[in-house]
Backbone as XML, in Angstrom:
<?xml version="1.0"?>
<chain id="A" units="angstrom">
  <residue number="1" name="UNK">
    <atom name="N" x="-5.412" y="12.198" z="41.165"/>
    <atom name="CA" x="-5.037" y="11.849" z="39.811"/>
    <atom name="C" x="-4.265" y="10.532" z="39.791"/>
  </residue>
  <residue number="2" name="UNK">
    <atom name="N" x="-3.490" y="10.089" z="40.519"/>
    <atom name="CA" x="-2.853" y="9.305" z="41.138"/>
    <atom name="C" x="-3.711" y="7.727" z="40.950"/>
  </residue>
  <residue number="3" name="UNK">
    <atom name="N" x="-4.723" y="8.394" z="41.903"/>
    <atom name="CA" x="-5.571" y="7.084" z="41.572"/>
    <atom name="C" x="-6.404" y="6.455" z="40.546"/>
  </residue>
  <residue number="4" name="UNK">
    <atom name="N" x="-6.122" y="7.322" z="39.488"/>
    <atom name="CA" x="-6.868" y="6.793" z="38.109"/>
    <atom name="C" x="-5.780" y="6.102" z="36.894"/>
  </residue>
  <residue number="5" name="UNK">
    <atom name="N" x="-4.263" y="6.814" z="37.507"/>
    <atom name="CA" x="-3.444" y="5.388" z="36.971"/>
    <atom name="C" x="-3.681" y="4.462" z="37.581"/>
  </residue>
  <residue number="6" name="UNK">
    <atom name="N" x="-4.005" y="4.066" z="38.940"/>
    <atom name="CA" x="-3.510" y="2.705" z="39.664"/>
    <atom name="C" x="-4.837" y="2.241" z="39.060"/>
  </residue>
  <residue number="7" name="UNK">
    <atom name="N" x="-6.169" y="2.387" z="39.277"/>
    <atom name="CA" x="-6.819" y="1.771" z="38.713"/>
    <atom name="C" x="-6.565" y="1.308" z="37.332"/>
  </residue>
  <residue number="8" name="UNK">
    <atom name="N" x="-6.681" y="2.089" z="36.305"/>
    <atom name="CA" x="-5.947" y="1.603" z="34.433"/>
    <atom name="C" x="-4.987" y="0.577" z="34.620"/>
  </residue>
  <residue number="9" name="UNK">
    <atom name="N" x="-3.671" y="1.177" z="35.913"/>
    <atom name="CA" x="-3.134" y="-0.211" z="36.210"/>
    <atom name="C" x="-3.361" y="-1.397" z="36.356"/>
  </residue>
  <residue number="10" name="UNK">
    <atom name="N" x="-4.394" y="-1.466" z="36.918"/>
    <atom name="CA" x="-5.046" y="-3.115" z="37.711"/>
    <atom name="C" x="-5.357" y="-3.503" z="36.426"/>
  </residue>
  <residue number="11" name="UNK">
    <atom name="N" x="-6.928" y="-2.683" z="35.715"/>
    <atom name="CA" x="-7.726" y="-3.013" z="34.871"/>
    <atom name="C" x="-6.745" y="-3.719" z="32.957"/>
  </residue>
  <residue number="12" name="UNK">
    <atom name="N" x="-6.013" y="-3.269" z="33.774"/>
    <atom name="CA" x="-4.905" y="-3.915" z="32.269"/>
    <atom name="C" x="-3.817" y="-4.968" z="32.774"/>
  </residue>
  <residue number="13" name="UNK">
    <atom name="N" x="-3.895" y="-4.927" z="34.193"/>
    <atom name="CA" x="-3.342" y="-6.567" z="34.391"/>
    <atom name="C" x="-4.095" y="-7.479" z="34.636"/>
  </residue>
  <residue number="14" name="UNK">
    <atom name="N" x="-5.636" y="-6.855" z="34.900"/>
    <atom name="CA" x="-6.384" y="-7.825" z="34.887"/>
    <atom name="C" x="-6.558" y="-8.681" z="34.007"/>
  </residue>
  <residue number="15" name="UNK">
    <atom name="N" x="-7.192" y="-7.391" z="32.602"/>
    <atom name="CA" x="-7.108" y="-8.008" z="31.415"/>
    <atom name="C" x="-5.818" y="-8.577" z="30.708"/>
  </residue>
  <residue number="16" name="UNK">
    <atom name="N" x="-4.616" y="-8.573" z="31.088"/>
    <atom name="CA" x="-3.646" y="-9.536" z="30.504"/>
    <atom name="C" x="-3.751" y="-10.875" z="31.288"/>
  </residue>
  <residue number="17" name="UNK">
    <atom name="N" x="-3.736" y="-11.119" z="32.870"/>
    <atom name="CA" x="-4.066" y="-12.111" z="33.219"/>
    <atom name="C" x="-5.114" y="-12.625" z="32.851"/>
  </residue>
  <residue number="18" name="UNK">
    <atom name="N" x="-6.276" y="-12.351" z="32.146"/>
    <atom name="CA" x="-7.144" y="-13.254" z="31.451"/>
    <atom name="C" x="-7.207" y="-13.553" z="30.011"/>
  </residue>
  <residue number="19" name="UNK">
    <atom name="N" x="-5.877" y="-12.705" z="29.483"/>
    <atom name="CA" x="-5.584" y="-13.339" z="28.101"/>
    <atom name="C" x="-4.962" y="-14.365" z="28.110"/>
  </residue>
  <residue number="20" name="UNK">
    <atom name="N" x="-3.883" y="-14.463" z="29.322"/>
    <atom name="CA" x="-2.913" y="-15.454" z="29.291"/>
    <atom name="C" x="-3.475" y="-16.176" z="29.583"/>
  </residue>
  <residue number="21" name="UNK">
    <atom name="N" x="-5.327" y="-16.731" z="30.676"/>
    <atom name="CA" x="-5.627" y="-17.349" z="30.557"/>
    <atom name="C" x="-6.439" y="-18.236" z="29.406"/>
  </residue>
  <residue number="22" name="UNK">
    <atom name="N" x="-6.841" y="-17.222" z="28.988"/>
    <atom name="CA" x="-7.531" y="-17.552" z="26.717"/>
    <atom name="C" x="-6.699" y="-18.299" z="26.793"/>
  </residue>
  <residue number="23" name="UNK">
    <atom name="N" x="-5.516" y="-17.937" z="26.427"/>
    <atom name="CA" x="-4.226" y="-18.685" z="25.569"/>
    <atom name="C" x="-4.254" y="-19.537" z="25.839"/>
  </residue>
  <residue number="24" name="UNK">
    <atom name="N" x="-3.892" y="-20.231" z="27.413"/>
    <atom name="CA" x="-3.828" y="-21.638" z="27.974"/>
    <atom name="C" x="-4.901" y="-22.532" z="27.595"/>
  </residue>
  <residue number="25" name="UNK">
    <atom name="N" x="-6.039" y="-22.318" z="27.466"/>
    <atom name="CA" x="-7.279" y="-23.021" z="27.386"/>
    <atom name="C" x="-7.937" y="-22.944" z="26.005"/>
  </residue>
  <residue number="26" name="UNK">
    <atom name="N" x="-7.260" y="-22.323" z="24.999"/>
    <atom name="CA" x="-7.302" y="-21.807" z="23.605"/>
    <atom name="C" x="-6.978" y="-23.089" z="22.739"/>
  </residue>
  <residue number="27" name="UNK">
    <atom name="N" x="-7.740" y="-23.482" z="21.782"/>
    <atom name="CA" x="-7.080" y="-24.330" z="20.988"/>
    <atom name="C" x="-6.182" y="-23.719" z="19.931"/>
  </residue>
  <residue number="28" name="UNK">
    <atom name="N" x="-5.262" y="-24.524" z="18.805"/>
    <atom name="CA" x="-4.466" y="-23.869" z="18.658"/>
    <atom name="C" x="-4.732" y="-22.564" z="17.438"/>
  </residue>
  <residue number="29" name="UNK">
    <atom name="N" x="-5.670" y="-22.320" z="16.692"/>
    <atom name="CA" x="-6.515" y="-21.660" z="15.599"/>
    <atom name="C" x="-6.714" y="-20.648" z="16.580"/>
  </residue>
  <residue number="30" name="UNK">
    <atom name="N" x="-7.666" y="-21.028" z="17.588"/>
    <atom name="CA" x="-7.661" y="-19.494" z="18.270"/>
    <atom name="C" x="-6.831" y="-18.512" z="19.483"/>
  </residue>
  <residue number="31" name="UNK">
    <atom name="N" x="-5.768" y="-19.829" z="19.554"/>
    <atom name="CA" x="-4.681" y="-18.625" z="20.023"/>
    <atom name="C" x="-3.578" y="-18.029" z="18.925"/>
  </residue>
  <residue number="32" name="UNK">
    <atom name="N" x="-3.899" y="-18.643" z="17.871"/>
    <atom name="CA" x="-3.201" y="-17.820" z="17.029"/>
    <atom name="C" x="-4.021" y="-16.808" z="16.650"/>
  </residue>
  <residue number="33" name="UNK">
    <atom name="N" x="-5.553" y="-16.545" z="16.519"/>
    <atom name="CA" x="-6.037" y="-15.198" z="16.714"/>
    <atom name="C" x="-5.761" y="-14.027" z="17.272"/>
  </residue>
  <residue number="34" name="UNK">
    <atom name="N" x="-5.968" y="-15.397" z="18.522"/>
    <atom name="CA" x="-5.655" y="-13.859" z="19.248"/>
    <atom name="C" x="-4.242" y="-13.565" z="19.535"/>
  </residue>
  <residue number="35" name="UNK">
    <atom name="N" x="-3.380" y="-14.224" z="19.553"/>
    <atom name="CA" x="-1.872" y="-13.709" z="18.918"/>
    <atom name="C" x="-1.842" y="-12.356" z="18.413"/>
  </residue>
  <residue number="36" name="UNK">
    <atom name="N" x="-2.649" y="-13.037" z="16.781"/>
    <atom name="CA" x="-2.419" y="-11.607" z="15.980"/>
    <atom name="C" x="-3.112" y="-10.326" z="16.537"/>
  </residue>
  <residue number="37" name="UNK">
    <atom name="N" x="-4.511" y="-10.376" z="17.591"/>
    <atom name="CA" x="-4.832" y="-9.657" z="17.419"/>
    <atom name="C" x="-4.161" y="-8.575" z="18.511"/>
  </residue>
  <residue number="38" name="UNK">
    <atom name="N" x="-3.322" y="-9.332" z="19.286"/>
    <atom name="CA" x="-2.436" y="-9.064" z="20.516"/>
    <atom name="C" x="-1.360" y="-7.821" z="19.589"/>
  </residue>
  <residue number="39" name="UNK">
    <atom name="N" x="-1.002" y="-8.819" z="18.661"/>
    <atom name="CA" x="0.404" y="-8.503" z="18.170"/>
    <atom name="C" x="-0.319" y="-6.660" z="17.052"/>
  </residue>
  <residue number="40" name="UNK">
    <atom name="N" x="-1.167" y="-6.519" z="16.495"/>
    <atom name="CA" x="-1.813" y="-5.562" z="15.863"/>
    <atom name="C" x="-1.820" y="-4.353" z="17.049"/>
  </residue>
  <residue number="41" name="UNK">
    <atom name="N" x="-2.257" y="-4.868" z="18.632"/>
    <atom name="CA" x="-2.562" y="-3.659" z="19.406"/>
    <atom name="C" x="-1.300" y="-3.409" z="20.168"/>
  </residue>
  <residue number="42" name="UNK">
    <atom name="N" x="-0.370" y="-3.873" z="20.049"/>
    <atom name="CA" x="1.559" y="-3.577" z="20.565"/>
    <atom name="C" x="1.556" y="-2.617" z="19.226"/>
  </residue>
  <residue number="43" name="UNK">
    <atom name="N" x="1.380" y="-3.049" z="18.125"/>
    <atom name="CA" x="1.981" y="-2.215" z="17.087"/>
    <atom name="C" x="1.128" y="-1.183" z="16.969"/>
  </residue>
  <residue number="44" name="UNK">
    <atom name="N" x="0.403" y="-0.986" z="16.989"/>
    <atom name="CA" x="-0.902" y="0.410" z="16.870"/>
    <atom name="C" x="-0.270" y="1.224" z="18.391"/>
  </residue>
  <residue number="45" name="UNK">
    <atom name="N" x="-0.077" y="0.477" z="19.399"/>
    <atom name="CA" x="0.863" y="1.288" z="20.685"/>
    <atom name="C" x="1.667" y="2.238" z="20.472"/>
  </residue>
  <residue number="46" name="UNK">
    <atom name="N" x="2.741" y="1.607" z="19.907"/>
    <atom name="CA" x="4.121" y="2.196" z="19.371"/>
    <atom name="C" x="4.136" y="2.845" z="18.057"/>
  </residue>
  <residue number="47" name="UNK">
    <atom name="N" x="3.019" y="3.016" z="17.311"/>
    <atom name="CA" x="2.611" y="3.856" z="16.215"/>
    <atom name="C" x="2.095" y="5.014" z="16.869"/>
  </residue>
  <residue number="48" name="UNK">
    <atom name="N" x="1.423" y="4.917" z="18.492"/>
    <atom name="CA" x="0.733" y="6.379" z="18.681"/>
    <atom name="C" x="1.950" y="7.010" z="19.756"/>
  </residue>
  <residue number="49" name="UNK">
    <atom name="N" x="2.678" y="6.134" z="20.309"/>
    <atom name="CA" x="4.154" y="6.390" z="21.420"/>
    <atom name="C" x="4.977" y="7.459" z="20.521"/>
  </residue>
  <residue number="50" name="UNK">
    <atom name="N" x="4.881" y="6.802" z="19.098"/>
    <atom name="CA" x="6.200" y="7.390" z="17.916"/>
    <atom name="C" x="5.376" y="8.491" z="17.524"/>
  </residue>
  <residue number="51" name="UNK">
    <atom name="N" x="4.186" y="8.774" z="17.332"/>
    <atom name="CA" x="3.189" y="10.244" z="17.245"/>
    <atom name="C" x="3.674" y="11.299" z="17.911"/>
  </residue>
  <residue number="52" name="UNK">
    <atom name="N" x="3.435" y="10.718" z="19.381"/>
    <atom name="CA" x="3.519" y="11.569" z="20.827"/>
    <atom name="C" x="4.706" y="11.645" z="20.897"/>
  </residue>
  <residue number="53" name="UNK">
    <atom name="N" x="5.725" y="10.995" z="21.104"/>
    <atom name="CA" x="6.968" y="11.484" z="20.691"/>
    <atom name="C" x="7.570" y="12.185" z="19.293"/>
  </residue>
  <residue number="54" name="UNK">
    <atom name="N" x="7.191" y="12.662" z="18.509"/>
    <atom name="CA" x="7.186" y="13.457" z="17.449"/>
    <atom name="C" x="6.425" y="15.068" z="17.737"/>
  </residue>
  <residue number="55" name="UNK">
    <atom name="N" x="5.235" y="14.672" z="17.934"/>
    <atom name="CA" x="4.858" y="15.787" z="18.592"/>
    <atom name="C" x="5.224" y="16.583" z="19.502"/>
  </residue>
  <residue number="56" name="UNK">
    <atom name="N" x="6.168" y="16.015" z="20.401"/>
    <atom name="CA" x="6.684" y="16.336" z="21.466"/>
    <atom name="C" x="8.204" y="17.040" z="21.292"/>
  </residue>
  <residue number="57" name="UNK">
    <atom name="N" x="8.871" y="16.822" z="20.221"/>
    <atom name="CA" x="9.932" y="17.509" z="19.343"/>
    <atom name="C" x="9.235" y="18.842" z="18.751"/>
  </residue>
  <residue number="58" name="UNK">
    <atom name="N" x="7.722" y="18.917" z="18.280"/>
    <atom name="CA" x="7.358" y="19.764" z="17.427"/>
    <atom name="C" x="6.963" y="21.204" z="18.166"/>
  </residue>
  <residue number="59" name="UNK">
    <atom name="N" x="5.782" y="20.208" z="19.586"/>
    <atom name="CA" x="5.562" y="21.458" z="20.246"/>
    <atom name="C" x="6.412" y="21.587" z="21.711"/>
  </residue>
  <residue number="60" name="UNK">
    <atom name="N" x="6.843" y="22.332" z="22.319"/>
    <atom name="CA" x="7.632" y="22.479" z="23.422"/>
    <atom name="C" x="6.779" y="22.112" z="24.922"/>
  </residue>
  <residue number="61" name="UNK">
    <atom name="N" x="6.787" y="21.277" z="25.531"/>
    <atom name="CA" x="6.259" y="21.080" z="26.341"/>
    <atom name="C" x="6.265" y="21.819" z="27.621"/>
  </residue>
  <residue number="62" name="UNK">
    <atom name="N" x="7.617" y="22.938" z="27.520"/>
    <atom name="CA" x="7.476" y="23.681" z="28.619"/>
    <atom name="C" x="6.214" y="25.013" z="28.889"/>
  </residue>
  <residue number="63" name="UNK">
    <atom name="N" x="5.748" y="25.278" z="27.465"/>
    <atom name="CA" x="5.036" y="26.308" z="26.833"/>
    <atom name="C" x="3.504" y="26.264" z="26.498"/>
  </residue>
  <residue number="64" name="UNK">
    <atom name="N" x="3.449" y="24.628" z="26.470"/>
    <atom name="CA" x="1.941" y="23.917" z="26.155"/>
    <atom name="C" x="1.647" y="24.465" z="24.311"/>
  </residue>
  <residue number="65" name="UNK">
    <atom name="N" x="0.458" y="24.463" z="24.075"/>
    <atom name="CA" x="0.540" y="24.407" z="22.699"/>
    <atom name="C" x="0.526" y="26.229" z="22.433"/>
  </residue>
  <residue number="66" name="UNK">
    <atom name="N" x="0.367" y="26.831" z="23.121"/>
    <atom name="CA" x="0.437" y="27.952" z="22.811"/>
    <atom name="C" x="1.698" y="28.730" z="21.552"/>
  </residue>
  <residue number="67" name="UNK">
    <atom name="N" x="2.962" y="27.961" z="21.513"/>
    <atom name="CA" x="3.392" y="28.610" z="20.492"/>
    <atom name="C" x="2.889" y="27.707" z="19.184"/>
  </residue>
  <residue number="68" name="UNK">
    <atom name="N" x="2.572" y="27.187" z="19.310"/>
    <atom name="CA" x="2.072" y="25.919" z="17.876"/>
    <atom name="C" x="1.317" y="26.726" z="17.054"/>
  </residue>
  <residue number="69" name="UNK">
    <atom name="N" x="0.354" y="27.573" z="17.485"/>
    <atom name="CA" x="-0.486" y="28.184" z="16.605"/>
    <atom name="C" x="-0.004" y="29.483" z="16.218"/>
  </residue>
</chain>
């Protein structure tokens, strides 16, 4: 199991090291694209973090969802 974070790991520093390369080589119209479109998927993050942490107040994690229903 272990090894399917480290991979997600890589595969998302990969893909940030090749945004940061966009950016560098980006004129300036389309790094402000993709700025925003950067800045939309941080906030959609921490909209599903603040879910899962809500949920996580609601149902007891020691118990799994079994008392929920």
């Amino acid at each position: 199991m272990m090894s399917l974070y480290l991979i997600i790991l890589f595969a998302v520093a990969v893909g940030l090291f090749y945004l940061a390369y966009r950016l560098l080589r980006a004129e300036k119209d389309v790094a402000l694209e993709i700025l925003r479109y950067v800045f939309v998927i941080i906030l959609s993050y921490l909209a599903v973090c603040a879910i899962i942490a809500a949920l996580g107040q609601v149902i007891p994690t020691n118990r799994g969802m079994a008392n929920f229903f």
